[in-house]
C-alpha positions as CSV (number, residue, x, y, z in Angstrom):
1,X,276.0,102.1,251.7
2,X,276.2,105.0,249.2
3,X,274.4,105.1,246.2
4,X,276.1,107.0,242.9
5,X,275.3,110.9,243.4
6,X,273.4,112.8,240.9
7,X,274.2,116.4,240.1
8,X,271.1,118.4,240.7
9,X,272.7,121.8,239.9
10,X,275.8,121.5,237.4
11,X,278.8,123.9,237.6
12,X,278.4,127.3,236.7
13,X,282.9,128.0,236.6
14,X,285.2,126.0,235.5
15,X,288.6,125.6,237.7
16,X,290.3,126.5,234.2
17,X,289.5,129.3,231.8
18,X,289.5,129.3,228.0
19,X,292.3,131.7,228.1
20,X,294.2,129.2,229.8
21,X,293.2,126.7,227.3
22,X,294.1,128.1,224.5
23,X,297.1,129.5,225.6
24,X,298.6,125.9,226.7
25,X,297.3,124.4,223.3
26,X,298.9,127.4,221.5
27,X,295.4,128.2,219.8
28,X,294.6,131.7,218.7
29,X,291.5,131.5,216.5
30,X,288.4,131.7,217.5
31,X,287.6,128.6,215.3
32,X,287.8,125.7,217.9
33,X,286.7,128.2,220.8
34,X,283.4,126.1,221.3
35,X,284.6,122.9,221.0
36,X,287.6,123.7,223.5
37,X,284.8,125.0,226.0
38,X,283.4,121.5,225.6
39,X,286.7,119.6,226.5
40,X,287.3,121.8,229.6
41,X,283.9,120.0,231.0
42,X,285.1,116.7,229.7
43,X,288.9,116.9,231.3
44,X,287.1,118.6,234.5
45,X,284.9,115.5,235.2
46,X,287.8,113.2,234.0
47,X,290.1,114.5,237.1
48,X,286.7,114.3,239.3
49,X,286.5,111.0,238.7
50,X,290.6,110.3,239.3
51,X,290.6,112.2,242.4
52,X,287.3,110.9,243.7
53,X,286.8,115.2,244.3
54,X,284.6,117.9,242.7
55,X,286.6,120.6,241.5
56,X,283.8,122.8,240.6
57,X,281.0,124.3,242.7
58,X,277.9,122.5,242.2
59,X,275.0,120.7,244.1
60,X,275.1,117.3,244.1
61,X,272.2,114.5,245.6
62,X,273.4,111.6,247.5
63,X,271.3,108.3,248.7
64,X,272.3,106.5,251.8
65,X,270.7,103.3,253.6
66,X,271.5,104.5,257.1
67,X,272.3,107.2,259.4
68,X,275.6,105.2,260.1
69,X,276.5,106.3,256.2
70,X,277.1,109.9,257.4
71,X,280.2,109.6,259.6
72,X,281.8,109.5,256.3
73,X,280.4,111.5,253.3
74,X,280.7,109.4,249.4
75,X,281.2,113.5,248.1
76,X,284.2,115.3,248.5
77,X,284.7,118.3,249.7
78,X,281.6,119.1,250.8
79,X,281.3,123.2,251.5
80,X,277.2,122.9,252.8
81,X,274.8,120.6,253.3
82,X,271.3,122.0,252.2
83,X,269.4,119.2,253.9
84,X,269.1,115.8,255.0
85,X,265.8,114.2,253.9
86,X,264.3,110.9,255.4
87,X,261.2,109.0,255.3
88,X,259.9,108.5,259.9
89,X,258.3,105.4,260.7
90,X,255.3,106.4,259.8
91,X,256.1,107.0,256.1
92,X,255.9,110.6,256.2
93,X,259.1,112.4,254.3
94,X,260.8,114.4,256.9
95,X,263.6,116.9,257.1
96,X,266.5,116.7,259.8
97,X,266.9,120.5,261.2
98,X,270.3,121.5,261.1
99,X,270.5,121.8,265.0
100,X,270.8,118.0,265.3
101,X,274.1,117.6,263.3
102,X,277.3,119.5,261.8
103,X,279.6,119.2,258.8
104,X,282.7,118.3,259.9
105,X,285.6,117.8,256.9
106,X,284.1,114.6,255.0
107,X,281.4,113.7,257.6
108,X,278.1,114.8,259.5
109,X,278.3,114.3,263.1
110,X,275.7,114.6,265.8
111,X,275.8,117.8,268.1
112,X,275.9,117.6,272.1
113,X,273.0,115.9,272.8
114,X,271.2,115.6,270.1
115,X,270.0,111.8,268.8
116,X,269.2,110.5,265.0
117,X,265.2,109.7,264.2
118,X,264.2,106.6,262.8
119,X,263.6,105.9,259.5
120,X,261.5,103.7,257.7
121,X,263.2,99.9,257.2
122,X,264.3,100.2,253.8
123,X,263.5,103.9,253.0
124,X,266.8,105.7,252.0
125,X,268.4,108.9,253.8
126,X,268.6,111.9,250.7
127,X,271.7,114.5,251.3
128,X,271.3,117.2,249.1
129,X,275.1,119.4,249.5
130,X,276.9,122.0,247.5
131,X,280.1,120.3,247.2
132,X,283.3,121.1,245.4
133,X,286.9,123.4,245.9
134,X,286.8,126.8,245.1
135,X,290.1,127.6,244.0
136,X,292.1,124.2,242.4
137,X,295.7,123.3,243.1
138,X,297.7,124.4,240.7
139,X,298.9,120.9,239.8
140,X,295.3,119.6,239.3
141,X,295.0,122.6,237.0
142,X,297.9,121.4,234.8
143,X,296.4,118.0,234.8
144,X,292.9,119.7,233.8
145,X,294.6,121.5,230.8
146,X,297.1,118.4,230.1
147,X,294.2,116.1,229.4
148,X,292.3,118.4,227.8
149,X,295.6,119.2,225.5
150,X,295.4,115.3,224.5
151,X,291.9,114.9,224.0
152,X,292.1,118.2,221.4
153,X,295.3,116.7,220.0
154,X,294.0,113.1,219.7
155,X,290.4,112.9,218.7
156,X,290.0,109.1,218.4
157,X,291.0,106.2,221.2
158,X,294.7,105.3,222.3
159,X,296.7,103.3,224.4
160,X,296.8,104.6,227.8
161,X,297.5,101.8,229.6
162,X,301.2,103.9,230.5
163,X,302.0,106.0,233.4
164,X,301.6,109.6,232.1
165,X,302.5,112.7,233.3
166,X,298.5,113.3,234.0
167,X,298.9,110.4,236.6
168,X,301.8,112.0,238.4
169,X,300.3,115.5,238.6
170,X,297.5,113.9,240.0
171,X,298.5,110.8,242.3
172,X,298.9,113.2,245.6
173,X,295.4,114.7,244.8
174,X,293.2,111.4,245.3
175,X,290.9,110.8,247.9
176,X,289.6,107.8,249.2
């Protein structure tokens, strides 16, 4: 089992710029240029969390309760793994070198020959990972700028309990 992932370094780029912000909101002051910045964070994570993907570089933490957990990774897509941290049987915090398993798309696997420690009954496996795409589909792109376009236009709560074009742009993007 999984436990929720913590960011550990946040996201340095954004997959949209303000430029393309302000040019789809048809903004040209400079007046709203801060709180615009702010909405491009808030739509970013918004599509994260609809896609089940990180769409911006960053390093994320993730807590599992066995080495069984790693054939399929809770993060997605995963460019690195930094390490892979576990507590042996005798209580002692340990690091898994990165000869004894590879990344492989949304998993670790085991390489030829290689076998997973033991860990402490009910001590938790830490993956640390840089995760996130490096260059977004264009289409998730529009769906970054169209929610950000309705959170600038509406400021206050509405129904969204409608299909929207923000769903369609995005229902081929989701991961599982």
């Amino acid at each position: 089992m999984w436990y929720p992932a913590k960011i550990t370094t946040p996201a340095e780029a954004e997959p949209v710029t303000l430029v393309e912000v302000k040019r789809h909101v048809r903004v040209d002051s400079t007046d709203d240029d801060d709180y615009l910045t702010s909405l491009i964070s808030v739509a970013r994570n918004h599509v994260e969390k609809y896609c089940s993907a990180y769409l911006a570089t960053q390093t994320v933490e993730v807590k599992a309760e066995d080495w069984w957990d790693m054939a399929h990774l809770s993060v997605y897509p995963v460019q690195s793994i930094t390490t892979i941290a576990y507590v042996d049987t005798n209580g002692d915090a340990q690091t898994l070198p990165d000869t004894v398993y590879e990344l492989r798309d949304a998993g670790i696997v085991l390489k030829y020959g290689q076998v997973l420690p033991p860990t402490q009954p009910g001590s938790l496996i830490t993956l640390t990972a840089v995760v996130g795409v490096t260059d977004a589909q264009p289409a998730v792109k529009h769906a970054i700028l169209v929610r950000l376009a309705d959170l600038y236009e509406t400021r206050e709560s509405e129904d969204d309990s409608k299909w929207t074009s923000f769903d369609s742009l995005l229902s081929n993007h989701r991961y599982y």
